[in-house]
C-alpha positions in Angstrom: 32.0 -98.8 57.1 31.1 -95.6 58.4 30.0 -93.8 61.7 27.6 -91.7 62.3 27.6 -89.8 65.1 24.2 -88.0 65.5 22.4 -85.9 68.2 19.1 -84.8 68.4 18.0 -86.5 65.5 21.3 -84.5 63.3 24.5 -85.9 61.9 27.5 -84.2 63.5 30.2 -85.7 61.9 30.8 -89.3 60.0 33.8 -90.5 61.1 35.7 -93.9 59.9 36.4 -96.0 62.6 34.3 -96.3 65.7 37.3 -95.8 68.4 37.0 -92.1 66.7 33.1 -92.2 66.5 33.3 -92.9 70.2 35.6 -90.6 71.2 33.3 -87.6 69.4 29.9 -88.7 70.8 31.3 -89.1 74.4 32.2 -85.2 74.0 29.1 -84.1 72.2 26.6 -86.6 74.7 25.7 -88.1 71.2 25.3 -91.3 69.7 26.7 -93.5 67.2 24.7 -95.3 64.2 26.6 -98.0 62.0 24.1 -99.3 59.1 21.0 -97.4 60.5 21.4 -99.0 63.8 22.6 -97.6 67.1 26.6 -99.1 68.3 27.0 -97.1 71.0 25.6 -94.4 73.7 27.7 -92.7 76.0 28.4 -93.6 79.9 25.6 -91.3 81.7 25.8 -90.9 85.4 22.7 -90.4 87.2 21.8 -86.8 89.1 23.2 -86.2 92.0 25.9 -88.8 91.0 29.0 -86.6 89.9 32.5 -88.0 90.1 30.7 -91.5 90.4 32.0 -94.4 88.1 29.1 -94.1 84.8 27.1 -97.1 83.5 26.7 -97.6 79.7 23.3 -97.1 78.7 22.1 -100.0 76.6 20.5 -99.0 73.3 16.3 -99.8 73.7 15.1 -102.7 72.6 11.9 -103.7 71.0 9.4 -105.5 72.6 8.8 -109.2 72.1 6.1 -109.6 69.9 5.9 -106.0 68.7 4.0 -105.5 65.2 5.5 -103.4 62.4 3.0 -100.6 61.6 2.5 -100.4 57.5 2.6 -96.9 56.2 2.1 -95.6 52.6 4.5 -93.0 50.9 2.8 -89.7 49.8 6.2 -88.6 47.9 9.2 -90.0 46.0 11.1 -90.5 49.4 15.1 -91.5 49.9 16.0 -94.4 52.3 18.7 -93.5 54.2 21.5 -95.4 56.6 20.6 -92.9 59.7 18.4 -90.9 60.4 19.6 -87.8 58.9 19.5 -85.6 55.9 23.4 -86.3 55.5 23.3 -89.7 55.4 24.1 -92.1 53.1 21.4 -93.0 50.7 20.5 -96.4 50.0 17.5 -96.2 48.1 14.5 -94.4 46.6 10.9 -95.6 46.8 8.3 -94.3 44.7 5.4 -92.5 46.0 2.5 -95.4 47.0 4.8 -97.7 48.3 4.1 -99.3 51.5 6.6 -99.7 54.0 6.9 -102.0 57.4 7.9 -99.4 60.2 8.6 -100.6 64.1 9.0 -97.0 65.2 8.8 -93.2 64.5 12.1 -90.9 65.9 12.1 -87.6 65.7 10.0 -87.4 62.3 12.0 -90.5 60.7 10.1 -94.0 59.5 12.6 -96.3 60.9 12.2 -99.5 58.6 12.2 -102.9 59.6 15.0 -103.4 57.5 16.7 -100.6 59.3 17.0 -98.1 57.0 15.0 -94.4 57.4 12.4 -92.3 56.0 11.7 -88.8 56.5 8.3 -88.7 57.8 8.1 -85.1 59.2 4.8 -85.4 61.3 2.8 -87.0 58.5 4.0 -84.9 55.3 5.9 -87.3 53.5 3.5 -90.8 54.5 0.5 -92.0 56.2 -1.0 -95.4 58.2 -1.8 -97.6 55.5 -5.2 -99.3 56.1 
């Protein structure tokens, strides 16, 4: 398996084991993605709060109940692991396809299988009716 350690919506580095991954994204303030999926976010401390003892921030979760949101690809699109232009492939969908997505980030579809799709504010899909 690999780790992707990604800031700001960009890969920085995929790196094989996760002690590494999390060793990388603590320096950077990044975080790290196994199988499209968030592992791990660095210890934060709050403002003010310098020198005291950080909390892990837990990755967000989705709200009971939530509805996936169907959108229709406007393009031949890659499904991807992260989101990011340098990761891994796992797919292609042709253009028409509808897909379930439970969330936009920083202009990636992210699937309800939990792969990604660039969506780029709209150029590459659209709200299927």
């Amino acid at each position: 398996m690999l780790y992707t350690v990604m800031k700001d919506g960009a890969a920085l580095k995929e790196l094989k084991t996760l002690t590494a991954a999390k060793k990388l994204a603590d320096a950077e303030g990044a975080e790290v993605y196994a199988e499209g999926e968030c592992v791990y976010r660095p210890a934060t401390t709050a403002p003010g709060d310098e020198g005291a003892t950080p909390t892990v921030e837990e990755p967000p979760t989705e709200k009971a109940g939530a509805e996936a949101v169907a959108y229709r690809l406007t393009h031949l699109m890659n499904m991807r692991s992260a989101p990011s232009m340098e990761a891994q492939k796992v797919g292609v969908l042709p253009a028409g396809t509808v897909v379930q997505v439970k969330a936009v980030e920083n202009d990636w579809l992210h699937l309800t299988d939990g792969t990604f799709i660039l969506y780029q504010g709209g150029t590459f899909a659209e709200k299927a009716d």
